[in-house]
N, C-alpha and C positions, 0 to 999 in steps of 0.2 A: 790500181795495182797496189800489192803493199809495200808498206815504205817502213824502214828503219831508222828509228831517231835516237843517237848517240844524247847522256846527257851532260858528257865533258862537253859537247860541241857548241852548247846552249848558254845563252847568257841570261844571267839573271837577272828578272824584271823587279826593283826595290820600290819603284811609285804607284805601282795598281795598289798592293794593299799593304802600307809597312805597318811594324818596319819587319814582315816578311819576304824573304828573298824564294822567290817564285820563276819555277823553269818552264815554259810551256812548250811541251815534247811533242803533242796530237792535235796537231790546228791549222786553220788553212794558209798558216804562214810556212808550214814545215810537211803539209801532205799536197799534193798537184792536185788539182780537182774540186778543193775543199771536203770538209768530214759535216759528221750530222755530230761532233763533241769535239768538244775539248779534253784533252789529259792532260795535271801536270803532276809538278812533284814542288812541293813549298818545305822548306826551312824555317826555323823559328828561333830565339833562342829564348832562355831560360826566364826573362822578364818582359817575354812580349808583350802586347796589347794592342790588337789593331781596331778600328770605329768600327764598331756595328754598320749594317748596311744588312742590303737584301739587292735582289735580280728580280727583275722584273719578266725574262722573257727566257728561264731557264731554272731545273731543278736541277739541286746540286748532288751530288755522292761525292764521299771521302770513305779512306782507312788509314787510318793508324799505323806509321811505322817504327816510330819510336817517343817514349817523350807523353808524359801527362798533363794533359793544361783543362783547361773550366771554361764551356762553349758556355756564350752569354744568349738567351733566344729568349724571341718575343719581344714586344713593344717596352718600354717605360714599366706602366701600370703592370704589367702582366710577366716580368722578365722568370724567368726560370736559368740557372745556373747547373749545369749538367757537367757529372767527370766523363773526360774521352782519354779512354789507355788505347794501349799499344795491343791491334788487333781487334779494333773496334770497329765499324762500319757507323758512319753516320748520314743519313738522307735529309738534306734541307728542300723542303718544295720551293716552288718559284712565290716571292713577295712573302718568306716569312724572315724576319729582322735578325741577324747573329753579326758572333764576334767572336773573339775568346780570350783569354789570359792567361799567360805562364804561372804555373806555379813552383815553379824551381828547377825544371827539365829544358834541357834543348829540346824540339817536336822537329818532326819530319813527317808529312802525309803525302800521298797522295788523291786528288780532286779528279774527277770529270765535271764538265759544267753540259747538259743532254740537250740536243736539238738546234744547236748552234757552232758555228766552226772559229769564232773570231769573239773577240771581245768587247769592241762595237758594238756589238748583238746582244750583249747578256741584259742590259738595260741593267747596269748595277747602280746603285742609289747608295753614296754616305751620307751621313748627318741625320738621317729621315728616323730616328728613334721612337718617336712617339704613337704612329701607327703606321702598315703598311697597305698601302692602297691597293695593291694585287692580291693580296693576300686572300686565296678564294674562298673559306670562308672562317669561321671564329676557332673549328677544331683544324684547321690546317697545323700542322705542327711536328718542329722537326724530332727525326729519332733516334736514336743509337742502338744500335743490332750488336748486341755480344757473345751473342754463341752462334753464329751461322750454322744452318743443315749442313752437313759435310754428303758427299753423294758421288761413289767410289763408280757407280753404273753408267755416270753421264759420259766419261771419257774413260774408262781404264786405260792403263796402271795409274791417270790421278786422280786423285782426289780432290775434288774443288767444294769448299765453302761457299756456297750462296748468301751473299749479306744482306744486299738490298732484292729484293724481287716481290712479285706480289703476293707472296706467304707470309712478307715482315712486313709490308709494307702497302698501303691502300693503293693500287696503280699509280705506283712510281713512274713506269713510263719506262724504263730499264732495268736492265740486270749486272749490279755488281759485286765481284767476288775473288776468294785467292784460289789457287790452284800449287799445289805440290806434286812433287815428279821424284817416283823413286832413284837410283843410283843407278844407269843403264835403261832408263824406264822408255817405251815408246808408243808415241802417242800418233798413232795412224794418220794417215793424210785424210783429208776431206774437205768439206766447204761445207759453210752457213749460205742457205737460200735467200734469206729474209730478216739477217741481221749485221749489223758491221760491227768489228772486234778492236780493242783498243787492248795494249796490255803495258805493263812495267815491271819488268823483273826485277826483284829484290836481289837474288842472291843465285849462283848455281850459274852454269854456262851451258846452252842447250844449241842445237843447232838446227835449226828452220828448214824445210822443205817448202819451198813456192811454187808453185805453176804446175803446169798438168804434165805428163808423161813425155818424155823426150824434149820438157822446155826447164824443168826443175833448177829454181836460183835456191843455193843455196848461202844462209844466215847465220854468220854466230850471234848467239842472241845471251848476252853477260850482264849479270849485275849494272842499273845504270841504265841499261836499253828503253827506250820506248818501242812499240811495232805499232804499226796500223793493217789490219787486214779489212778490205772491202768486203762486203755481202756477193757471194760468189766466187772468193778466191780458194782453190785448195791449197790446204797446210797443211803441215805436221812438226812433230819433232823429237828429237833423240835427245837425253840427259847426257853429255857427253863427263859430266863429273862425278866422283866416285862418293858425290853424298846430295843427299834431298834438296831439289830445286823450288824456290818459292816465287811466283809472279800475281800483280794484282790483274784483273782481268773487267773489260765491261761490255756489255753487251747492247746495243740500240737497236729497235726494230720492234722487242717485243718486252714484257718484265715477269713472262712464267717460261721456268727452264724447258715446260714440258712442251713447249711451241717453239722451242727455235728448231730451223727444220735443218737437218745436219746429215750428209751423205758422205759414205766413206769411199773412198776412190784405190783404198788398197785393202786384200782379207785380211780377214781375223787370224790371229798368230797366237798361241799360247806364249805366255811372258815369259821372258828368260831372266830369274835371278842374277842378280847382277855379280856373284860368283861365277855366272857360266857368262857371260857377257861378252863378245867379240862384236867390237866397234865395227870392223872392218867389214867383216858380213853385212852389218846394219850400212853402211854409210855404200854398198855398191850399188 
């Protein structure tokens, strides 16, 4: 079922990778069941630099939410230095070597780590700089996606940015992306068949529809939140704030938008400007 993860609630992990201070919100320590990903949210500050390293048994997705720093990627011999701004997507496959370094910003992202629920499992490797032995093969190599397709038909009224999927990306293996929600904006209930949803609200206060008809849990869902929705659960949700809501979003199951199979459980409504807007009508 879905689970809601506060991330005042969360302590932060300063020994997996410093000296970045790391929240992990989507993981089988914080969802019943275990997840098929990890979500966190990491911290940095202005002169970070943590060891290179790679994962042995997971490809990583990040964005950018604030904060400029220089991803270090590749072996030794081969290293390539990349800028990641704010609003950036970056895909690391499984066994290719990074790291990164401040350049005078505090950073804030947020990570999925795909196909593993715990950390135990990512098979992470420091120290190992000089080649990586997963690495499948010589053009493996990580990317940075800076203009996502934006694609106002997948969900109207939002708008989601596709960053990683397989239009940027060589079968990534997932789908990740942001999503914006106008002022009064609503986003119909439904369920994904054959994918499970991870998300992280940046900013904006929305409130969540769970379960099916006569069972509906309802969710504030604020700035800070992590959610987890299973493959099969129906959602939705209403902008309950009187300005543009923004969440990061990831998708497991499949990595083209045009294959997650998504059924809606309530009709289509022409949208109400949020001048004309009554919460109250929406929220009976």
């Amino acid at each position: 079922m879905a689970k809601m993860v506060h991330l005042k609630d969360l302590m932060a992990n300063k020994t997996y990778e410093p000296p970045c201070s790391i929240y992990f919100g989507v993981c089988d320590d914080t969802v019943p069941g275990g997840t098929p990903m990890i979500m966190g949210y990491t911290m940095s500050g202005p002169d970070m630099r943590n060891d290179r390293h790679y994962h042995t048994e997971c490809p990583v997705g990040q964005y950018k939410i604030k904060g400029t720093d220089h991803l270090l990627v590749g072996p030794d011999d081969k290293m390539r230095e990349i800028e990641y701004k704010p609003g950036d997507f970056l895909y690391m496959p499984k066994g290719e070597i990074h790291g990164a370094k401040g350049v005078g910003e505090s950073n804030e992202l947020i990570f999925c780590y795909i196909g593993i629920g715990s950390l135990d499992k990512a098979g992470t490797v420091f120290g190992d700089t000089k080649a990586s032995p997963a690495a499948k093969s010589p053009d493996t190599s990580a990317k940075v996606v800076r203009i996502p397709k934006k694609d106002i038909q997948y969900a109207e009224p939002l708008i989601t940015g596709f960053g990683i999927n397989s239009q940027t990306v060589e079968h990534p293996g997932f789908i990740m992306g942001t999503s914006t929600m106008p002022p009064g904006g609503w986003n119909r209930r439904h369920y994904h068949s054959n994918v499970d949803l991870a998300m992280f609200k940046i900013r904006g206060h929305d409130r969540m529809m769970i379960g099916p008809d006569g069972a509906i849990e309802e969710m504030d869902f604020q700035a800070g939140d992590f959610i987890y929705i299973p493959r099969g659960e129906i959602h939705g949700a209403i902008n309950l704030d009187n300005k543009e809501g923004l969440l990061v979003l990831c998708y497991v199951g499949v990595d083209d938008r045009e294959k997650i199979h998504k059924e809606y459980v309530e009709p289509d409504k022409k949208y109400v400007p949020p001048t004309e807007y009554d919460y109250a009508s929406k929220l009976k």
